[in-house]
C-alpha positions as CSV (number, residue, x, y, z in Angstrom):
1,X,-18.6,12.9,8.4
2,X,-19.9,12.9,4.9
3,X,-21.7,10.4,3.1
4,X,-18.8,10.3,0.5
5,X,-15.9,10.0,3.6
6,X,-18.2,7.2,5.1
7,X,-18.2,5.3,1.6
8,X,-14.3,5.2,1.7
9,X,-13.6,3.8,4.9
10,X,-13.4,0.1,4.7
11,X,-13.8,-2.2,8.1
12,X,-10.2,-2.9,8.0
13,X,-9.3,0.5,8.8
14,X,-11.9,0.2,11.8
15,X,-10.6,-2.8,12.9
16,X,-6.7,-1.3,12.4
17,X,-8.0,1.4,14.8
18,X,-9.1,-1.1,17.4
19,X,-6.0,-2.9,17.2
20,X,-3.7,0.2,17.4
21,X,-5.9,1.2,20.5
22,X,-6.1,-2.7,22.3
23,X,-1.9,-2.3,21.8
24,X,-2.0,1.1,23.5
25,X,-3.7,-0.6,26.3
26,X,-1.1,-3.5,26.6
27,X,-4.4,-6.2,25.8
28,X,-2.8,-9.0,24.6
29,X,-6.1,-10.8,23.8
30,X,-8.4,-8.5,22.4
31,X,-5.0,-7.4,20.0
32,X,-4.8,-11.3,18.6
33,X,-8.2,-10.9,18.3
34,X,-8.3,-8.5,16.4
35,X,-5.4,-9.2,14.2
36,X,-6.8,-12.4,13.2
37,X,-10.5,-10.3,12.1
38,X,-7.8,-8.0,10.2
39,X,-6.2,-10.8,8.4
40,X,-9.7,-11.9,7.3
41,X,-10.7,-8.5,6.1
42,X,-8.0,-7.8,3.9
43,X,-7.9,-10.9,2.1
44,X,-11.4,-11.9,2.1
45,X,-12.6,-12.0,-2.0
46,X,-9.1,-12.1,-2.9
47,X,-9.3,-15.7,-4.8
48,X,-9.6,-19.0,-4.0
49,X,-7.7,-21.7,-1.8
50,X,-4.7,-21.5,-3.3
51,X,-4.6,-17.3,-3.0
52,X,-0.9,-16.4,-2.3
53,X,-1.2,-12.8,-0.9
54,X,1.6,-10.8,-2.7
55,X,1.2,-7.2,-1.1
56,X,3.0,-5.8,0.9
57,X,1.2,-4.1,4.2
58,X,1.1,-0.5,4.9
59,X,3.5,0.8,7.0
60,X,0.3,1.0,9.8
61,X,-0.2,-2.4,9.9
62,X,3.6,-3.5,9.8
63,X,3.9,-1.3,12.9
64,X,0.7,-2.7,14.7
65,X,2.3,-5.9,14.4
66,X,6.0,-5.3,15.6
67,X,4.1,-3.6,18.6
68,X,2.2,-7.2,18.6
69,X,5.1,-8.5,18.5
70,X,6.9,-6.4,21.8
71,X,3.4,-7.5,24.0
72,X,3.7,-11.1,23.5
73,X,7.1,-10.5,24.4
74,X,6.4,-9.2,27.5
């Protein structure tokens, strides 16, 4: 990996990978875990209090947390 590619990645895609592989592995815990650390990095320095996050989530994530969604079913 270059030093440029290394720059770009941000720790929500790391912590995206986690998630996508705790899912894989049916770890309920770890997976709520991780969502919530997920949740913090992508809205972290956003604004104050009142921030209202208005973005919609990449398709990645929205699928991350239907499958989320199917394990707590379980």
């Amino acid at each position: 990996m270059t030093d440029q590619n290394r720059e770009q990645i941000r720790l929500s895609d790391r912590i995206l990978s986690s998630l996508e592989l705790a899912l894989v592995q049916d770890d309920l815990k770890i997976a709520e875990l991780l969502t919530q650390a997920l949740e913090i990095a992508m809205t972290r320095s956003t604004g104050g209090g009142e921030f209202v996050e208005r973005r919609d989530y990449p398709p990645e994530i929205e699928s991350a947390m239907d499958k989320l969604c199917d394990l707590r079913d379980k």
